[in-house]
SEDREN-869857 format. One record per residue: chain; residue in one letter; z, y, x of N, C-alpha, C in turn. Coordinates in steps of 0.2 Angstrom, whole numbers, padded with zeros to 4 digits. Layout:
// residues N
R   cadena   residuo    n_up   n_north   n_east   ca_up   ca_north   ca_east    c_up   c_north   c_east
R        A         A       Z         Y        X       Z          Y         X       Z         Y        X
...
END
This chain:
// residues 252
R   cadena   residuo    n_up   n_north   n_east   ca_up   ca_north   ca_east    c_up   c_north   c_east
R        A         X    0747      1059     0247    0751       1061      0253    0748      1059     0260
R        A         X    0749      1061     0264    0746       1061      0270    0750      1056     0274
R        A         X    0751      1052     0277    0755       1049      0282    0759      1053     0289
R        A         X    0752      1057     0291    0753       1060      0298    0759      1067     0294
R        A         X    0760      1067     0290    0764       1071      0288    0774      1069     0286
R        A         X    0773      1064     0287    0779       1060      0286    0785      1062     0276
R        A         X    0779      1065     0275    0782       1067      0268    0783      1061     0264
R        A         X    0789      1060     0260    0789       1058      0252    0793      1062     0247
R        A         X    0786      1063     0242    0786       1068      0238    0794      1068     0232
R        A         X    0797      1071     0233    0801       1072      0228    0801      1071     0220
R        A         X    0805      1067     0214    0800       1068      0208    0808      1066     0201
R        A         X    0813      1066     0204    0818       1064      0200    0822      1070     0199
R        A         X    0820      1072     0193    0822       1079      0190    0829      1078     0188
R        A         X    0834      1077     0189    0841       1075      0191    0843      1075     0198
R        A         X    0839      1074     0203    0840       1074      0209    0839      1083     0210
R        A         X    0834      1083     0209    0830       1090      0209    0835      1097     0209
R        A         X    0836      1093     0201    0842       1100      0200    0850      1098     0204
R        A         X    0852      1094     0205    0858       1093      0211    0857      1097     0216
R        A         X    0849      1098     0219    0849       1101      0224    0850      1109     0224
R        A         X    0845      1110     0220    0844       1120      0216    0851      1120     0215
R        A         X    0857      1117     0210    0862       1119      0211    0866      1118     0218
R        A         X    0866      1116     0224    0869       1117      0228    0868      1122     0235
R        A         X    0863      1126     0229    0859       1132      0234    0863      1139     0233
R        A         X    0862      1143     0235    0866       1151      0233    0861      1156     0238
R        A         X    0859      1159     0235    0855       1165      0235    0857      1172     0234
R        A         X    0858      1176     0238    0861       1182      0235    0856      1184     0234
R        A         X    0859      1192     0233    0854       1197      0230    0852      1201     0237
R        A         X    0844      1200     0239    0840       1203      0243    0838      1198     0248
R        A         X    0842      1191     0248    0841       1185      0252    0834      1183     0252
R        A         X    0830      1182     0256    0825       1179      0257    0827      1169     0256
R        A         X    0823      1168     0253    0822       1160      0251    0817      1157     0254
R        A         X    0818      1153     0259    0812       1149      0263    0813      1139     0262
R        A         X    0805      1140     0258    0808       1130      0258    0802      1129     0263
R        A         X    0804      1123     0266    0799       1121      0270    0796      1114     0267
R        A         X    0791      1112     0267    0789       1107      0263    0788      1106     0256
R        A         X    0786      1110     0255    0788       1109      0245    0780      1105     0242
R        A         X    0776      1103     0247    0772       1097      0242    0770      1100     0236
R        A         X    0772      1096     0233    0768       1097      0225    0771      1102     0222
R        A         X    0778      1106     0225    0780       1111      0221    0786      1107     0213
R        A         X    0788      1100     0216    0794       1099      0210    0800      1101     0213
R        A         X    0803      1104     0219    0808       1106      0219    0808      1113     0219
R        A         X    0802      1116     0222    0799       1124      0221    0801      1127     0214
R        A         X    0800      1123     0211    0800       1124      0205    0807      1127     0202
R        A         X    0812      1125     0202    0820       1125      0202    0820      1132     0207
R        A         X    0818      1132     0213    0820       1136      0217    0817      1142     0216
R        A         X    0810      1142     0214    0809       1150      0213    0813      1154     0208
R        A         X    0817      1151     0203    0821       1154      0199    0826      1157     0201
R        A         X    0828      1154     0208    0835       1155      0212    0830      1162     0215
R        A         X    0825      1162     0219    0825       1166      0224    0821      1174     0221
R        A         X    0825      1173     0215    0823       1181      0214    0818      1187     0215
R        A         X    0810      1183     0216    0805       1185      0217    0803      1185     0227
R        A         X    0808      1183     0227    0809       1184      0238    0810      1177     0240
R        A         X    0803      1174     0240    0803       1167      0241    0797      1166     0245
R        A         X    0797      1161     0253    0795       1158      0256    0792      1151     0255
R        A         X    0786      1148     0255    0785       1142      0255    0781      1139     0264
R        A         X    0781      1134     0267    0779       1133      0271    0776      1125     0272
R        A         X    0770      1125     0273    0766       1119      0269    0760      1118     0274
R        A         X    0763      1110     0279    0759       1112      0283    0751      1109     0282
R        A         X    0752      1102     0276    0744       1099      0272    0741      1106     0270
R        A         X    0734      1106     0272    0732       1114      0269    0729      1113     0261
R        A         X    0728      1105     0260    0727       1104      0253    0730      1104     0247
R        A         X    0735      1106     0250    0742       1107      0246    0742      1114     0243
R        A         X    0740      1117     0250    0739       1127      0248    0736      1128     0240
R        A         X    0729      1127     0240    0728       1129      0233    0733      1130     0227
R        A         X    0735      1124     0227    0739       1121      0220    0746      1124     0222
R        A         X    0748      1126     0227    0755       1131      0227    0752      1137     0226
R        A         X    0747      1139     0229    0746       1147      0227    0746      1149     0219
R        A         X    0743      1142     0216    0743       1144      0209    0747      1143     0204
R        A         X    0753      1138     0206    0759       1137      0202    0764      1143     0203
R        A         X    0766      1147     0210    0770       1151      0212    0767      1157     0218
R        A         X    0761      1162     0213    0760       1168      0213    0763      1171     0218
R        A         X    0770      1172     0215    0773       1177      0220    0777      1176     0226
R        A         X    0776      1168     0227    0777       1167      0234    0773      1168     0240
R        A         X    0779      1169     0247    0773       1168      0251    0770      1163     0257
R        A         X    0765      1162     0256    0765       1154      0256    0761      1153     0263
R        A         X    0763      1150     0268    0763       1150      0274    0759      1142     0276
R        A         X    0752      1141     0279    0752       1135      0278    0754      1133     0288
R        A         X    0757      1131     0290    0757       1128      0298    0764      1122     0298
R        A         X    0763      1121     0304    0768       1115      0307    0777      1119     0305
R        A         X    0779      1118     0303    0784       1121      0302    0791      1121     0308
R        A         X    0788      1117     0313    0792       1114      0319    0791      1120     0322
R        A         X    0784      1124     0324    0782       1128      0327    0783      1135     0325
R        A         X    0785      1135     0319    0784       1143      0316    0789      1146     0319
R        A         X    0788      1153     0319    0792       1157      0321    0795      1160     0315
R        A         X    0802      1158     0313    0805       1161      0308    0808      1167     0307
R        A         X    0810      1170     0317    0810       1177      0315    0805      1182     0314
R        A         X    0799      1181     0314    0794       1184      0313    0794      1184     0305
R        A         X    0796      1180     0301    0795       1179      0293    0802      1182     0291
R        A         X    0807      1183     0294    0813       1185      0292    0815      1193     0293
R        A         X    0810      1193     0298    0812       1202      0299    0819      1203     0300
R        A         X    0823      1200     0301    0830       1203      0301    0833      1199     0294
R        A         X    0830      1199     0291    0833       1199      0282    0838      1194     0283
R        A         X    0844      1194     0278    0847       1187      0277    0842      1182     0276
R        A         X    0844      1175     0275    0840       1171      0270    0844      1165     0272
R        A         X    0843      1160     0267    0845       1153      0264    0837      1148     0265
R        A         X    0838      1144     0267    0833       1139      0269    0833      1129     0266
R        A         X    0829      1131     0264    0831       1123      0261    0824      1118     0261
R        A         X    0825      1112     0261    0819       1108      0262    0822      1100     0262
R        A         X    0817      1095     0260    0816       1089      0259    0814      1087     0265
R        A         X    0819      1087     0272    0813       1087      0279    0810      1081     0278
R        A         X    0803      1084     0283    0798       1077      0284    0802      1072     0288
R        A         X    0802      1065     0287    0805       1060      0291    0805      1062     0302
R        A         X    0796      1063     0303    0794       1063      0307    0797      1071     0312
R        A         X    0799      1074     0309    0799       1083      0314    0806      1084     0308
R        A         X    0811      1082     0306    0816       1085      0304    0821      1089     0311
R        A         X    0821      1085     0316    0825       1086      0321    0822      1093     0323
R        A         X    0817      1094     0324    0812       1097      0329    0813      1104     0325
R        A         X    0815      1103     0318    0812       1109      0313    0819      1113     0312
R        A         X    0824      1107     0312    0832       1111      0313    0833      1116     0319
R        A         X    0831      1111     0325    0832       1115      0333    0829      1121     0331
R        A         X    0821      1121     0328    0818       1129      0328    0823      1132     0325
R        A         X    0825      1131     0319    0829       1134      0315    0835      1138     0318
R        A         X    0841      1130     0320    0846       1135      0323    0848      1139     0329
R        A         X    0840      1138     0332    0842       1141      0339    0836      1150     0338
R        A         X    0836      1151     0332    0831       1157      0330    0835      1161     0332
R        A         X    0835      1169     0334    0840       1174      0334    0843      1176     0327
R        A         X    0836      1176     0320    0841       1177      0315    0841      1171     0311
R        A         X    0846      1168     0312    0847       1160      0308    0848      1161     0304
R        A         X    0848      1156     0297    0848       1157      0288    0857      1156     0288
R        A         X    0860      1160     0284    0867       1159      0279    0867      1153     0280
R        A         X    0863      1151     0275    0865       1144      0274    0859      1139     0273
R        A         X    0859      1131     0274    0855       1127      0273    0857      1120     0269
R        A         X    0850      1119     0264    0853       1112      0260    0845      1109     0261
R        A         X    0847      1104     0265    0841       1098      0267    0844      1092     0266
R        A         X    0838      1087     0265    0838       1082      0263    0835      1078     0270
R        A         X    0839      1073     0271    0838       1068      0278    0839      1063     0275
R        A         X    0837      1059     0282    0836       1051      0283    0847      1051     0282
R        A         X    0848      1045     0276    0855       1044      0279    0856      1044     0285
R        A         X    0854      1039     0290    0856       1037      0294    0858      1043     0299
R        A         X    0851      1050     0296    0853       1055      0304    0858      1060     0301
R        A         X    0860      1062     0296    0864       1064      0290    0870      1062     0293
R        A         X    0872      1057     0295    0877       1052      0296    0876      1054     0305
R        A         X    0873      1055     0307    0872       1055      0316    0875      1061     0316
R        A         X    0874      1067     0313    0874       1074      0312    0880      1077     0311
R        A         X    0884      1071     0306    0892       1073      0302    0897      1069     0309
R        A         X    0894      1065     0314    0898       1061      0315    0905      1065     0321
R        A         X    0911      1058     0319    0915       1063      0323    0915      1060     0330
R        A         X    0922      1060     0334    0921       1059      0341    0925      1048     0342
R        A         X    0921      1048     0346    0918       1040      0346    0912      1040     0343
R        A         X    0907      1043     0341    0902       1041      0339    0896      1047     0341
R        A         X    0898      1051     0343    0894       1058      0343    0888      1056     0348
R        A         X    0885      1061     0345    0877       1059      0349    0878      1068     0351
R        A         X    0871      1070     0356    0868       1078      0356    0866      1078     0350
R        A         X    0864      1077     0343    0863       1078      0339    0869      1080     0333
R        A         X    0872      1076     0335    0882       1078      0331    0883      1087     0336
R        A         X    0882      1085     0342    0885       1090      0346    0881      1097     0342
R        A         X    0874      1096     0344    0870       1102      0343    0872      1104     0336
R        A         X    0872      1102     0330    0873       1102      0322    0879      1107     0320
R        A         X    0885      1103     0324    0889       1105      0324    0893      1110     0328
R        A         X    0889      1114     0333    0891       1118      0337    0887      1126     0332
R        A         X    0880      1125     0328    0879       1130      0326    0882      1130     0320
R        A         X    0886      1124     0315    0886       1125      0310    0893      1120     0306
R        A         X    0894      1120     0301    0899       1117      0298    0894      1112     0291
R        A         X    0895      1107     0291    0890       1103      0288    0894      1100     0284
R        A         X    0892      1100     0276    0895       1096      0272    0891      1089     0270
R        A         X    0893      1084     0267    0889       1078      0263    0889      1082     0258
R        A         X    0886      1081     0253    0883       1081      0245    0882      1075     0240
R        A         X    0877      1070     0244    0873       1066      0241    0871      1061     0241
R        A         X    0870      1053     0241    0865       1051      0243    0860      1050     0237
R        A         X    0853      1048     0242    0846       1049      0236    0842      1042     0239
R        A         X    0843      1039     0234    0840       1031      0233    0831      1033     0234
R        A         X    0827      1028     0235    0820       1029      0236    0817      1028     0231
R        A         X    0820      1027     0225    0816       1028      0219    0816      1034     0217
R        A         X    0820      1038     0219    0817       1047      0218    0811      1048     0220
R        A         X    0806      1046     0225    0803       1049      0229    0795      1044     0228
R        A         X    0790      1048     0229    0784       1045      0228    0779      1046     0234
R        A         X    0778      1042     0239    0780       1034      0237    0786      1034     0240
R        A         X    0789      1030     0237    0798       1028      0238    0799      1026     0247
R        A         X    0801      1028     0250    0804       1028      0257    0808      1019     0258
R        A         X    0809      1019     0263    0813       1011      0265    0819      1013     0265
R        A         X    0822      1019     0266    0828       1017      0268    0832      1024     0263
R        A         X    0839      1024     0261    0843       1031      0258    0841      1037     0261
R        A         X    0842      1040     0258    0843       1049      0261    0848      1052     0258
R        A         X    0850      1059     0262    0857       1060      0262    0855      1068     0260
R        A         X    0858      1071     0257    0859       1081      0255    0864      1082     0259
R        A         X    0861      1088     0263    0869       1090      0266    0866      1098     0267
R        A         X    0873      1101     0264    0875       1108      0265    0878      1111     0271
R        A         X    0875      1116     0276    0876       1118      0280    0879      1126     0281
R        A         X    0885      1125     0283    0883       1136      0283    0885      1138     0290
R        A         X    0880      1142     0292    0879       1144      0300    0886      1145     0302
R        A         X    0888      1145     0307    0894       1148      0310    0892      1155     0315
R        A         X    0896      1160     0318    0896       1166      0318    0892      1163     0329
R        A         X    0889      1168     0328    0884       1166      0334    0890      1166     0339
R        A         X    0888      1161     0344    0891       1160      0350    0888      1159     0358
R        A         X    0891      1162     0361    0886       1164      0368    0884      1156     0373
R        A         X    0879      1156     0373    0878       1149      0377    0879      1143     0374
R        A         X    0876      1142     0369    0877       1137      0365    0870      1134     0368
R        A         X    0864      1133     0367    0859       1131      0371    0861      1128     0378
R        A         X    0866      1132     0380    0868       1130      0387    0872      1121     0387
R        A         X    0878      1122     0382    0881       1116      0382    0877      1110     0378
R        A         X    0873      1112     0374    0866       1108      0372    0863      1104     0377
R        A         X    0864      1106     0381    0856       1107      0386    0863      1102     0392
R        A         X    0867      1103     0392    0877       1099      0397    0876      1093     0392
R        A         X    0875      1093     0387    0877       1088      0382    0869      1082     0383
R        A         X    0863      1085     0383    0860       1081      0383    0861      1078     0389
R        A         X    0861      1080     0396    0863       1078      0403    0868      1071     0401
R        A         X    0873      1071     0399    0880       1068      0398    0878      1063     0394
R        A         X    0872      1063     0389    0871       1058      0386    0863      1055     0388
R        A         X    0862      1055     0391    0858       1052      0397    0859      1044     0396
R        A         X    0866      1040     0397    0869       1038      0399    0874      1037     0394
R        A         X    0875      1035     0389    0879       1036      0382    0884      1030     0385
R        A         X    0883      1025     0388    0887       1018      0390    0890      1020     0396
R        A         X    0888      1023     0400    0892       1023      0407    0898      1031     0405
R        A         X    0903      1032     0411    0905       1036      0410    0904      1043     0412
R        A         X    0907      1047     0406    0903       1054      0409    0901      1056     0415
R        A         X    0907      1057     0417    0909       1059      0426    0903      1057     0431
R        A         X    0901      1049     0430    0897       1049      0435    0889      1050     0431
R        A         X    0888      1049     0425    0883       1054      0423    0882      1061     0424
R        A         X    0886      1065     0426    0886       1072      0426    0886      1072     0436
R        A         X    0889      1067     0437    0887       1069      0445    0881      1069     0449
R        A         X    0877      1062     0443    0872       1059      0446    0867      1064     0446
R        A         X    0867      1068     0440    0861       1071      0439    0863      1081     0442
R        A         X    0871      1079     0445    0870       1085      0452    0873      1092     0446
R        A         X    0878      1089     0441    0881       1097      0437    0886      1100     0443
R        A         X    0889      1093     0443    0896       1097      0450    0897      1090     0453
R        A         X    0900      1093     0459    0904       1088      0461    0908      1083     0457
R        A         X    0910      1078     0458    0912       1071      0456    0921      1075     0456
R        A         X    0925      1077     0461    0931       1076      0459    0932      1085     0455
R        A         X    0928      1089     0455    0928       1095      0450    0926      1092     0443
R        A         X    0922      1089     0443    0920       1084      0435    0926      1083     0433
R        A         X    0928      1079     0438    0936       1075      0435    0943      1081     0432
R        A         X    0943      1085     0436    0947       1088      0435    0947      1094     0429
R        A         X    0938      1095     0428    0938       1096      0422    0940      1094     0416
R        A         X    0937      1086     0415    0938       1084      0411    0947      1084     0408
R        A         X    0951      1080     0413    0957       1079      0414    0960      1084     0410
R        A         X    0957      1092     0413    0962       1100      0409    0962      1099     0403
R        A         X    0958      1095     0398    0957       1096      0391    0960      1090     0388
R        A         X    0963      1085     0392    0968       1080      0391    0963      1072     0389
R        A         X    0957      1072     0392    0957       1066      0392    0956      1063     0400
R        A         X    0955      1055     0401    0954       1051      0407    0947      1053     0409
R        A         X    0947      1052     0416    0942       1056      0417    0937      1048     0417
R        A         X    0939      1044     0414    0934       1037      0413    0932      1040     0407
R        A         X    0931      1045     0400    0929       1044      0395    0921      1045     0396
R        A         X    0920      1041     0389    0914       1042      0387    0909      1048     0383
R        A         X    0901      1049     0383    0900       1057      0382    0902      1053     0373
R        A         X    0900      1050     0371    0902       1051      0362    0909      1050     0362
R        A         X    0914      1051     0365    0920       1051      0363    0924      1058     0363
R        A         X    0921      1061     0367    0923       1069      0365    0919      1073     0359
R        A         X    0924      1078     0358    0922       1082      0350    0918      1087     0352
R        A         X    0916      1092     0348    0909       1096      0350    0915      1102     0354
R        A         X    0919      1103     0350    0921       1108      0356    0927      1105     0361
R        A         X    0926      1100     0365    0928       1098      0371    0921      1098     0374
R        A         X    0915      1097     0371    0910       1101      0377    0909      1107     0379
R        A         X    0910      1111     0374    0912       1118      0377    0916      1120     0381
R        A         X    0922      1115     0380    0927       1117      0387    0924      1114     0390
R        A         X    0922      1109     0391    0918       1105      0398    0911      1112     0402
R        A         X    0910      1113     0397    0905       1118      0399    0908      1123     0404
R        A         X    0913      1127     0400    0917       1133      0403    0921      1130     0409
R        A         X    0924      1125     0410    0927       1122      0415    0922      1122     0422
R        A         X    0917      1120     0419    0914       1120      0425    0908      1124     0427
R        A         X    0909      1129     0423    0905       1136      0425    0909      1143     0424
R        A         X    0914      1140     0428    0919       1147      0430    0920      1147     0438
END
């Protein structure tokens, strides 16, 4: 394994199959795993994806020995943060699954959910802790609770100890199932209000969102107040769609 790659290789064939079963594949779905390494989870899932399987592998040393385990995949070697997945997806459905690397999981989801055609559905494998950032409700929410949860409905599944993995990581990891929510207009927009707002996660919205000049300070307020709370609240204490009325409130 490579370090610059933030990989650990999956190898708990108990884990493995937990995960191949909480995937679903229709018929003509495309299947895209990103990360598959040595090909222990590949393995499970080329059976799922019905000869319509994507592999995306950005160690190219890796390439050979995927080429030869799974023929009929098609196997993409680049940075998977960067790829462009509607070019791979043509339109098609597809199902997306991966062991994200530690280092670019964040960066690999954003690609993902902000694609024009985003996957059905998602089952990755995260650090507990961002698993838990991702799920969280309101008192705790981050722009990554916001972001998650504005594209998608996200279940827990699992947690995965570091003796699954080789070499064994420091900390749990979490499986969470994801299935896209129906597109919505300006979601990037509120993303982009939400990182603003948490700038400043300690102080209170209102003068967060003044300072960096969204709207005036007594429009802010008045915003806020229409959706029932004080206009002292904090950006982690609102829900992911209390930022969208915050967003609508103040771009009307």
């Amino acid at each position: 394994m490579k370090k610059s790659f933030g990989q650990h290789f999956l190898h708990d064939k108990n884990i493995i199959a937990k995960i191949v079963d909480a995937v679903s594949v229709g018929s003509g779905e495309l299947l895209i795993e990103v990360g598959p390494g040595a090909g222990a989870l590949t393995e499970g899932l080329s059976e799922l994806a019905l000869g319509i399987l994507t592999l995306i592998e950005a160690d190219r040393d890796l390439i050979p020995s995927l080429h030869d385990r799974f023929p009929q995949a098609d196997i993409v070697q680049a940075d998977a943060a960067l790829v462009d997945y509607d070019a791979i997806t043509q339109g098609r459905p597809w199902v997306f699954v991966s062991n994200l690397p530690y280092n670019a999981g964040n960066a690999i989801l954003e690609k993902i959910f902000t694609s024009k055609n985003p996957p059905r559905q998602l089952v990755v494998m995260v650090q507990k802790e961002v698993g838990e950032r991702m799920m969280a409700k309101a008192g705790e929410m981050s722009v990554l609770s916001v972001a998650t949860q504005l594209y998608c409905d996200v279940e827990r599944l699992f947690i995965v100890k570091p003796g699954a993995f080789i070499p064994p990581p420091k900390i749990d990891s979490m499986v969470l199932r994801m299935t896209t929510k129906a597109g919505g207009s300006g979601r990037e927009s509120i993303i982009a209000l939400a990182k603003l707002g948490f700038a400043h996660r300690r102080k209170q919205l209102r003068q967060t969102l003044a300072q960096a000049n969204v709207a005036d300070l007594v429009v802010i307020d008045a915003a806020i107040e229409s959706f029932g709370y004080p206009k002292t609240v904090r950006p982690q204490e609102l829900k992911t769609e209390d930022w969208v009325k915050l967003f609508s409130a103040l771009n009307t």
